[in-house]
N, C-alpha and C positions, 0 to 999 in steps of 0.2 A: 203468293206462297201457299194460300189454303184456299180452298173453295170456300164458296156460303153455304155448304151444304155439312163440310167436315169443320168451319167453324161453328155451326148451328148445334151439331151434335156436340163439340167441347163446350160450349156454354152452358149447355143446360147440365150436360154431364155433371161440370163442376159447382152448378147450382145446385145438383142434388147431394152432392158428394159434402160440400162445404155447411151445407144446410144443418145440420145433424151440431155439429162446433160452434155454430155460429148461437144458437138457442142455447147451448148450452154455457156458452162464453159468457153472453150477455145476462148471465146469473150467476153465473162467479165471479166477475167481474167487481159488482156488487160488494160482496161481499171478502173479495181478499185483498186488496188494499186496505182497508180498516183493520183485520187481521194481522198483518205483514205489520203495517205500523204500530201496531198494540205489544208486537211480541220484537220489535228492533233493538231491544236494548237487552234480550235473550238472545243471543245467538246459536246455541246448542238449542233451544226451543224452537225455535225459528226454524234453523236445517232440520227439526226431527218431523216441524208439523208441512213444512214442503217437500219432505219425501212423501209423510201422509197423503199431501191433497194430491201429487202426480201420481202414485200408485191407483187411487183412487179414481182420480179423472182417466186414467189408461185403461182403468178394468171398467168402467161405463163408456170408451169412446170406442173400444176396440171392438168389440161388439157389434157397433151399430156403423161403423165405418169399412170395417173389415167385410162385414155381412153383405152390405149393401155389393162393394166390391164382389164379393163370390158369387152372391146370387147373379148378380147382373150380368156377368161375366161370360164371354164365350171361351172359348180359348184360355224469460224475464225478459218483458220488454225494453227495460229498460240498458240493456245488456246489446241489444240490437239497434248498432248504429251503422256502418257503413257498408258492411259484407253483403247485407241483402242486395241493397243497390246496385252490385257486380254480380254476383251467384246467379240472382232468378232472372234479369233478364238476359244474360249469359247464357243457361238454359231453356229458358223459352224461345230466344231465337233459334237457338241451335235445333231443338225440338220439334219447331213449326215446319222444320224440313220435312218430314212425317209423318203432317199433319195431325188429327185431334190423339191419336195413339200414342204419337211421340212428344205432343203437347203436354198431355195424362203422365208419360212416362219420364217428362223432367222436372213432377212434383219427386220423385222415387229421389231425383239428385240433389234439387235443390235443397228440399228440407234438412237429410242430412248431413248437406255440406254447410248450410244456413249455422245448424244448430253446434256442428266442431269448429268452427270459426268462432264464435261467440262463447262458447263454452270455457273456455279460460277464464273470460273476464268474469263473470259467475261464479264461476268455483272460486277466485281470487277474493270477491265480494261477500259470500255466502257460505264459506266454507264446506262446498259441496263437491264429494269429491266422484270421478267419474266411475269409479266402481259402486258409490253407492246409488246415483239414478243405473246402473244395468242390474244393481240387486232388485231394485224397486219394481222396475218393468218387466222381469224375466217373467213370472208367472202370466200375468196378463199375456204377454206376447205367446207364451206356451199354448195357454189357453184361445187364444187367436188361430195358431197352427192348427189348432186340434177340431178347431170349428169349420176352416176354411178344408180342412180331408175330408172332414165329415160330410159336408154340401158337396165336395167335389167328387165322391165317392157315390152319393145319392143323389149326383146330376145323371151317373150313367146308370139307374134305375133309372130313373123316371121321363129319360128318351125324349120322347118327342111327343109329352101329355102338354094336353091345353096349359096355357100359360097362367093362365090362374091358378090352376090343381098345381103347376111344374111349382109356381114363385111360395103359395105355402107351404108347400112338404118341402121344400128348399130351406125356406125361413126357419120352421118349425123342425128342425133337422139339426142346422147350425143352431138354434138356439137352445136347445138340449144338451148339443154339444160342450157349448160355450158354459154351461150352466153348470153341468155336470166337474165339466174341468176343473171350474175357477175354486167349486166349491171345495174338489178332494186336494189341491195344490193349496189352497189360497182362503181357508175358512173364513178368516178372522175381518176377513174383507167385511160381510155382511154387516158382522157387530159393528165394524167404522160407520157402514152406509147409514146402518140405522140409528146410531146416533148423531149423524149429519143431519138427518133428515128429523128426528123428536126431538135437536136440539140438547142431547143429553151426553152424558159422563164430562168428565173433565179432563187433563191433561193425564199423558203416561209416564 
């Protein structure tokens, strides 16, 4: 169905792509199950501090997920039990007809057919309701758009410069962008980060 040539290219593809989540996972991982269970018996505290942490985890993945995508570019677990098992590989078969393009192109499905299937049982458990994760994520994702025009606008300056010169005025383009955004839509982001990070304030 695929070459060794076009699945070579999707594996590493999605090693690089995945890489970025995966560092990142394997440190909050750590640390939000203890959280989650500390704050279970809050429920209003609980939904307020897991919109925090996905507003949060959205405005540092987007970034570095999204980016990678542009530049490169030519052209609750617990919540998750049987849909994946149908969704993705339902879509990667179907994808591999198109080999590594079409492969790339049924994460775009799977994830959010993954995520409105399970999304009931969630909101049922957590009382999280689906207009408050689209408040949560809107600015990030703004900020995302604003990033990926900006590379894609100052892809056609910089033509056909060596690819080292091309990938950091590329980088350094969208990261201005993304910077610039997050900051005039979404201030207040910083003050969360920085007290994630010094371990400091307390609840709001």
């Amino acid at each position: 169905m695929m070459s060794k040539a076009a699945l070579g290219v999707y594996s590493v593809s999605l090693h690089l792509a995945t890489l970025p989540m995966q560092k990142m996972m394997s440190v909050i991982n750590q640390v939000a199950f203890p959280a989650v269970a500390r704050l279970q018996d809050d429920p209003e505290r609980l939904k307020r501090r897991l919109l925090q942490a996905c507003s949060l985890l959205t405005t540092v993945s987007v970034p570095g997920l999204w980016g990678l995508a542009a530049v490169g570019a030519r052209g609750h677990r617990a919540a998750q039990h049987r849909h994946h098992r149908v969704v993705w590989p339902g879509c990667f078969l179907i994808g591999a007809f198109w080999g590594a393009e079409g492969l790339a192109a049924s994460w775009l499905v799977a994830i959010p057919a993954t995520f409105l299937l399970n999304f009931p049982r969630t909101s049922a458990s957590l009382g999280v309701a689906f207009g408050d994760v689209v408040r949560t994520l809107v600015r990030p994702v703004l900020a995302g758009l604003a990033m990926v025009a900006a590379i894609g606008s100052a892809r056609l300056v910089v033509g056909e410069w060596a690819l080292a010169w091309r990938s950091t005025t590329l980088i350094a383009v969208g990261s201005v962008a993304y910077l610039v955004t997050i900051t005039l839509i979404h201030r207040d982001v910083w003050r969360q980060l920085r007290q994630i990070v010094f371990h400091r304030g307390g609840d709001a």
